[in-house]
N, C-alpha and C positions, 0 to 999 in steps of 0.2 A: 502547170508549174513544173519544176525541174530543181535535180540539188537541193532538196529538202534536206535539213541539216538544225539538229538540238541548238548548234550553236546560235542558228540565225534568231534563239529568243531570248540567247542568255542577258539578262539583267533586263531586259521588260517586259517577265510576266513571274511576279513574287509566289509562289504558292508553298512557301514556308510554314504560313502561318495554319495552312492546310493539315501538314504530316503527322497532324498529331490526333490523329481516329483513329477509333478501334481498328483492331486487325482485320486482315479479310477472314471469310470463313474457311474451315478445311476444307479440303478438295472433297466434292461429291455432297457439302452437307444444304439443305435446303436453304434458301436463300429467302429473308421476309420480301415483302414487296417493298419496290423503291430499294433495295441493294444490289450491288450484282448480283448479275443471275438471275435476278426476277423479272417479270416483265414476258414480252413479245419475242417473236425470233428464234424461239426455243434455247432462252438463256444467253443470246448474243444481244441482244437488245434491254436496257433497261435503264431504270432514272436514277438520276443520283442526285445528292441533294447537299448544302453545306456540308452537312452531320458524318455523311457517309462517304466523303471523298476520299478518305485516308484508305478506306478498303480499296477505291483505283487505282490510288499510287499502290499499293504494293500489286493489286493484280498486273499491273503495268510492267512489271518485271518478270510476270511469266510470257505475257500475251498482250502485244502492242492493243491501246484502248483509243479510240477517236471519242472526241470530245464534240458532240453538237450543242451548241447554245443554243437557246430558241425561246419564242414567247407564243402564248396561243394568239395574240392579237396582230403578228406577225405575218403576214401575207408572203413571203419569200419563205419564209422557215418554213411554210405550211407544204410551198411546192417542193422544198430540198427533203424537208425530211424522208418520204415513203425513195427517194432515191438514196438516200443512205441505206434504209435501214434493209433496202431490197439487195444491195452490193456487198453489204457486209454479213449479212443471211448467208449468200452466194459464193461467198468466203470458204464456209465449211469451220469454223473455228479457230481459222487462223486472226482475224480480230474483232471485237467485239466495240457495241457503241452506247456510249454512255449518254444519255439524255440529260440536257441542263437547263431548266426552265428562270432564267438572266430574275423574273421577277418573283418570285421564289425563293431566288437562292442568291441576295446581294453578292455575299465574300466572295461567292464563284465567280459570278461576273466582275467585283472589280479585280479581282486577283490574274481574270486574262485578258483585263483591258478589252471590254468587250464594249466599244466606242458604237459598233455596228451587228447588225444580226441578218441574219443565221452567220454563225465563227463558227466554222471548225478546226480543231487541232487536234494534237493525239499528245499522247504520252508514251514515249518507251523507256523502259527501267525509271520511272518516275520523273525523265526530262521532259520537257513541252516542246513538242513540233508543231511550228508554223506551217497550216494544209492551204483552208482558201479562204475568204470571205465571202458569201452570196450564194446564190443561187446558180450552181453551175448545174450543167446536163451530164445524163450518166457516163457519157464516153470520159469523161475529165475526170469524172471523181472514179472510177476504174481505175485510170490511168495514176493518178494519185493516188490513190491505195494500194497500187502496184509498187508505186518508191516508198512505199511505207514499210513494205515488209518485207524489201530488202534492204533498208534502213534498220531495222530493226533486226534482220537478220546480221547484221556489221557489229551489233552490239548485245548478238548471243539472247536476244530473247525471239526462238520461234516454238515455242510451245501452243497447244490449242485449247479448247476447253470443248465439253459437249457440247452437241448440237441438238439432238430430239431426233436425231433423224432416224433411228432405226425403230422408236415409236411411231413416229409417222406413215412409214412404210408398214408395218404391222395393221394400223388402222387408217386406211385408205381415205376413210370419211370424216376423222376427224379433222381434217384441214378443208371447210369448204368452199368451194370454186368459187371468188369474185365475181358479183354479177357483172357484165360487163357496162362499158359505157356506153352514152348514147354517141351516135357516129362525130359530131363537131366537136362535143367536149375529148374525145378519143385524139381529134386533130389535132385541137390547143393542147392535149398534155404532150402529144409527141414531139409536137414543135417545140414547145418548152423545153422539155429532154435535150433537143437537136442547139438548144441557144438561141431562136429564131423566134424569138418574141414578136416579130410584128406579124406572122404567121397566127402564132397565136393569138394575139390580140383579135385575126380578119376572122379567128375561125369561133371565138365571144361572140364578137359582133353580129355573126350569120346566126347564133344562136339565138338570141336574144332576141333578133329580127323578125325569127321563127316564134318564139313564144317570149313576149317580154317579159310574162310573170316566172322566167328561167332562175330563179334565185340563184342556183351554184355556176350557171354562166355567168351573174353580176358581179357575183364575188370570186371567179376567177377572172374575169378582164379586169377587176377594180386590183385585182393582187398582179399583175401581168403587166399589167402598164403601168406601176411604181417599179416592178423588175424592169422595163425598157427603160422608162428616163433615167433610172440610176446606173445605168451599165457604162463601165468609164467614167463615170464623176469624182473626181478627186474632193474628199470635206475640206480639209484646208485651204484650194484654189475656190470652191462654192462659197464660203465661209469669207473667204476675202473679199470677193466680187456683192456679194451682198453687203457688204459692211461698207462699200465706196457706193453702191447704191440703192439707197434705204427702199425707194420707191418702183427701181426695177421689179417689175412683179417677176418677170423669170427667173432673174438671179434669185428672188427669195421664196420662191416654187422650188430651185433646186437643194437650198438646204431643207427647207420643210421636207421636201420628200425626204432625202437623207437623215434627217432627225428619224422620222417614221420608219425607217429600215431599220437604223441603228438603236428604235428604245426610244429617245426623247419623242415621247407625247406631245406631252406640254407644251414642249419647247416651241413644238412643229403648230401644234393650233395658237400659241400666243404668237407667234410670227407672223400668221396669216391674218389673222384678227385686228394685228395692232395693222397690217397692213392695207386690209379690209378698211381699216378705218381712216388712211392717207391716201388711199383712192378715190377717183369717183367714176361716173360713168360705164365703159365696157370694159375698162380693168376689174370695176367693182364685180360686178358680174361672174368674171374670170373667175376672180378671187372667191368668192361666195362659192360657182360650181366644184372650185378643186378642194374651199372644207367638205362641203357635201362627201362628194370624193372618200377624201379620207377619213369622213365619219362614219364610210360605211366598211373600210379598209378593220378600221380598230374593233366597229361593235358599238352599235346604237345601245346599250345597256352599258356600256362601261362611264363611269362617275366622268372621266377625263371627256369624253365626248357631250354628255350631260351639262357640262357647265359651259363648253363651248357653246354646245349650241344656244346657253341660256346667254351667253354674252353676244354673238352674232344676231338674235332676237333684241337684242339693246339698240345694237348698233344700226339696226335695220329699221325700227321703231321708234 
């Protein structure tokens, strides 16, 4: 993206109702966990929470702050996050990223219209910049965090915060070396990185093929191929096209996935289900494989999965 500009969110994203937390802390004094400061990254990295956003806005007016929304159940957030938080480490202190967990922290999410996930935006001097939505690869989000902080340098906030680094340097051992990955999953993440999801997707597959009992292969093609079909999907044009055909199983594949990226659960398995139940034959089938699918996206332990499958067992029996 290009021409990143406060304006382009004024009047729809409210965070009024926000401004009114505690201050931030003085410069240099320890930060709890869950406030700035805390956290990963050596203080560039941390969570934030309804409670505690009032301390972003003001930090926002010394040092531009990105804003990731995300959920753990989230298969795109899972892949974006370690590329944020590796870009803005890389930074050196010029901005910092504040971690926003959508199911946690309602006000946050409705206050940035957060219709879809992973959202990231930023804040300078306590306005809200429109960044991207998804899962982009690092070359992009570089690139756009490069007009961030000349953005931000337009409106006189380029100040830094500490980084850890000359602890780090001091003790060599306390940062230790990531083990590395095994050769295919190393593929899928670079391809991913590159934007090249059906890359990824070939280099799951040879995984798997290799050892099916791969769990983090399954759960990253199952997260990799909800990032392919939703690249370019407009909700509104998805959201139409299903609505003129109730029984199109692809039309209503695409907004399920799309609920799924964007938070709606629910929405995404009563859609399949009610659908599930106005099919028959090898659509049935379809339909059955892609809840499977997505009930392994969200978490065979989570209640919303639990009921589905208890309702899919209804309708199957």
């Amino acid at each position: 993206m290009t021409d990143i500009s406060p304006a382009a969110l004024r009047g729809a994203v409210d965070l009024s109702s926000l401004r009114n937390r505690p201050a931030a802390p003085a410069a240099g004094a320890a930060a709890p966990a869950g406030e700035p400061g805390a956290g990963s990254g050596g203080g560039l990295v941390f969570d934030v929470t309804d409670a505690t956003f009032g301390q972003v806005m003001e930090l926002s007016r010394t040092v531009p702050v990105v804003i990731d929304l995300w959920a753990e159940w989230c298969g795109p957030c899972k892949q974006l996050s370690p590329i944020l938080e590796k870009v803005v480490t890389g930074l050196g202190g010029r901005l910092v990223l504040a971690k926003v967990d959508v199911d946690a922290n309602p006000q946050l999410a409705q206050s940035f219209r957060a219709q879809s996930i992973p959202l990231v935006v930023a804040l300078v001097a306590g306005q809200p910049v429109p960044l991207f939505t998804g899962a982009v690869p690092e070359e992009q989000v570089r690139q756009v965090f490069g007009q961030l902080l000349e953005l931000a340098a337009q409106h006189g906030v380029t100040g830094t915060v500490p980084t850890g680094a000359q602890e780090d340097d001091a003790d060599p051992a306390a940062e230790p070396e990531e083990p590395s990955l095994p050769p295919l999953h190393q593929a899928a993440y670079d391809a991913i990185e590159r934007g090249d999801y059906t890359a990824a997707i070939e280099a799951y597959e040879k995984a798997l093929a290799e050892n099916p009992r791969d769990d983090e292969a399954r759960a990253g093609l199952g997260q990799v191929r909800l990032l392919h079909r939703t690249q370019g999907l407009d909700l509104n044009e998805a959201r139409a096209a299903a609505a003129a055909a109730p029984t199109d199983v692809d039309a209503q594949f695409a907004v399920a996935d799309l609920d799924i990226a964007g938070g709606h659960v629910d929405d995404a398995f009563t859609r399949l289900l009610d659908l599930f139940a106005a099919v028959d034959g090898e659509a049935r089938t379809g339909v059955r494989d892609r809840l499977v699918e997505l009930f392994g996206l969200v978490g065979d332990a989570d209640p919303r999965v639990v009921s589905a499958r208890r309702r899919l067992a209804t309708l199957l029996f």
